[in-house]
C-alpha positions as CSV (number, residue, x, y, z in Angstrom):
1,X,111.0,64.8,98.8
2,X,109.5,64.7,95.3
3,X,111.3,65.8,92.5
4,X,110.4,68.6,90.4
5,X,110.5,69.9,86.8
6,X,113.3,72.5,88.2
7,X,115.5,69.3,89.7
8,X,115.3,67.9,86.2
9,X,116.8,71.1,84.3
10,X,119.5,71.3,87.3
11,X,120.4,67.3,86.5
12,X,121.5,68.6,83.3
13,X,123.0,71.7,83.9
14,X,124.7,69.0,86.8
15,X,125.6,66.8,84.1
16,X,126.8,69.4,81.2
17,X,128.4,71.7,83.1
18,X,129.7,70.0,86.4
19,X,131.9,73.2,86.8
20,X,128.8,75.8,87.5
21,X,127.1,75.8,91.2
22,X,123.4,75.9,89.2
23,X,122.1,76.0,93.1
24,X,121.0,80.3,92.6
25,X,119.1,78.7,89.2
26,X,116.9,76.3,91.5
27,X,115.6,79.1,93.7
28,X,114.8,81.6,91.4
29,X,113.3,79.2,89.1
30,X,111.1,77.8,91.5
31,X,110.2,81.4,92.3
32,X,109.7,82.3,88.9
33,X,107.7,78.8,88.2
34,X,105.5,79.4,91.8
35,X,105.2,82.9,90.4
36,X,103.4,82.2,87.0
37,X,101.3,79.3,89.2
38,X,100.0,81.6,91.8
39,X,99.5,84.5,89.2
40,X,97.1,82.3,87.1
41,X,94.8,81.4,90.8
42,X,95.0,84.9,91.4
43,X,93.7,86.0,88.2
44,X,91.0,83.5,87.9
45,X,89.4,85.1,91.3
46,X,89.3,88.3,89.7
47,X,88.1,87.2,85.9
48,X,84.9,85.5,87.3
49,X,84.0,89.3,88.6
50,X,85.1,90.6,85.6
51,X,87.6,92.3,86.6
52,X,91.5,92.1,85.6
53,X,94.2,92.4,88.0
54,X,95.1,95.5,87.1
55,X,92.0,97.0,87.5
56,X,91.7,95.1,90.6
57,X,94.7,96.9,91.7
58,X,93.0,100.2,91.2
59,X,89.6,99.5,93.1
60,X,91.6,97.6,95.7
61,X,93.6,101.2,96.2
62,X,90.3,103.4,96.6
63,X,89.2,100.6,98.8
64,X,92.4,100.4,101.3
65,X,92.6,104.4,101.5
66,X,89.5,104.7,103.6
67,X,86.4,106.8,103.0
68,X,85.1,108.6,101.5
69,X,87.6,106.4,99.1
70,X,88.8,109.1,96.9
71,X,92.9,109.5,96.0
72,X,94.2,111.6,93.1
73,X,95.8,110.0,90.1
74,X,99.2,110.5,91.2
75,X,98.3,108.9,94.8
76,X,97.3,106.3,93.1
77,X,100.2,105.9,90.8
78,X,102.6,105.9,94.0
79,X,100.6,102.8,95.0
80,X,101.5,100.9,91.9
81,X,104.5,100.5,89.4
82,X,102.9,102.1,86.4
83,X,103.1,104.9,83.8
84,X,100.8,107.4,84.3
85,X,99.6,106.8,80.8
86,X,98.5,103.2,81.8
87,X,97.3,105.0,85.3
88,X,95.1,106.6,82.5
89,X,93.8,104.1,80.7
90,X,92.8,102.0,84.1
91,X,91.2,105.0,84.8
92,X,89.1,105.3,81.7
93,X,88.4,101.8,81.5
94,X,87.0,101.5,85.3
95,X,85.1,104.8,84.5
96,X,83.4,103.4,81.4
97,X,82.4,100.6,83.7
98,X,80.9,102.4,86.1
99,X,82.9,101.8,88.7
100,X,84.6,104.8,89.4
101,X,84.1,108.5,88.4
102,X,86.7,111.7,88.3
103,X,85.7,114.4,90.7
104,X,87.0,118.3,90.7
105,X,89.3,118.4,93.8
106,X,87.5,120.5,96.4
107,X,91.1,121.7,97.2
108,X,92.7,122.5,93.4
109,X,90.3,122.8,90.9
110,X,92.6,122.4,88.3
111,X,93.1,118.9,89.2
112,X,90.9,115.7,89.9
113,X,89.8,113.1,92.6
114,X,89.7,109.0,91.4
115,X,86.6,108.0,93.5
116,X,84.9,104.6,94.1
117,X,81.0,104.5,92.7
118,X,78.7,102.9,95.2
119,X,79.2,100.0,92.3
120,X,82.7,99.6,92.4
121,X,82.8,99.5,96.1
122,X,80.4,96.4,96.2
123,X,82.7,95.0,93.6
124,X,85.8,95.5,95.6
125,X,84.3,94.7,98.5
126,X,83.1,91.0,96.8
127,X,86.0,90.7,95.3
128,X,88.4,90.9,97.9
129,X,86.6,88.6,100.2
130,X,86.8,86.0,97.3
131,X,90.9,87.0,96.6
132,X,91.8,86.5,100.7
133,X,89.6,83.2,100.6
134,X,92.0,82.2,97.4
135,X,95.2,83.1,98.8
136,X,94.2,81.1,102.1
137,X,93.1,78.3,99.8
138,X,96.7,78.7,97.9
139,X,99.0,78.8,101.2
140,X,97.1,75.8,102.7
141,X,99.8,73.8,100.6
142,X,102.5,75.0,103.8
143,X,101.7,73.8,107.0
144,X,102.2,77.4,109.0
145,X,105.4,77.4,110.3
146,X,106.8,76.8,107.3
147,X,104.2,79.6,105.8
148,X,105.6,82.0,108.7
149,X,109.4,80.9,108.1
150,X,109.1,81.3,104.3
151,X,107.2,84.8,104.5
152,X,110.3,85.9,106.6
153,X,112.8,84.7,104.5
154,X,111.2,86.6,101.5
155,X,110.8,89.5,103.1
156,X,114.3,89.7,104.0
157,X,115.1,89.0,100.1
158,X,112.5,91.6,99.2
159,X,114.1,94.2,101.3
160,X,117.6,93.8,99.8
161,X,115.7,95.1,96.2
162,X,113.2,97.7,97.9
């Protein structure tokens, strides 16, 4: 098996401190390491639409609700670890794009509906297709029962947090 930059820093904890078990250190480093790799990919799909991941996040939520792909801010904020002040801003920014607009509530008046515009659903709808193709692309490196065995083990490890 190859050696990687992790296996280095654990040599020298190894070697410095032979009295700590550094073995935890591997596996969250090479989570933390795969994360920042995979993040970049990720973000790349969604820059060449000109689109952020954040604001991906939004669209992608109208998107996965189901028409007529409306949801009120504080739907949306339940779909995303956020302040509603940055729900806000996401908000404002996708509006001034033209992707989504703010509708009165047919049911409250007093409060508003986040709804896709016909562009922001083509967007999504692109952009989506290209973000699956990617992640394919990115779990290609595992052959698929690995893929399957590794996506158990981390949802078992998610769990324990959630």
């Amino acid at each position: 098996m190859d050696e990687d930059h992790v296996d280095r820093i654990l040599a020298q904890w190894r070697r410095e401190r032979p009295d700590l078990d550094v073995a935890p250190m591997g596996l969250l480093g090479r989570l933390a390491r795969l994360s920042t790799y995979l993040g970049r990919e990720v973000e790349k799909t969604f820059l060449e639409r000109g689109l952020s991941s954040a604001s991906f996040d939004v669209l992608a939520a109208l998107r996965r609700s189901g028409k007529p792909y409306r949801l009120s801010p504080g739907d949306l904020l339940t779909t995303m670890m956020i302040t509603s002040g940055t729900m806000t801003n996401r908000i404002d920014q996708l509006e001034k794009a033209g992707l989504v607009e703010r509708l009165t509530n047919p049911q409250d008046r007093r409060s508003v509906l986040i709804a896709l515009r016909p562009e922001g659903l083509d967007l999504v709808e692109r952009t989506v297709t290209a973000h699956v193709a990617n992640q394919h692309r990115l779990t290609e490196l595992i052959d698929p029962e690995e893929r399957a065995a590794l996506d158990a083990v981390l949802r078992k490890y998610l769990a324990a947090f959630e």
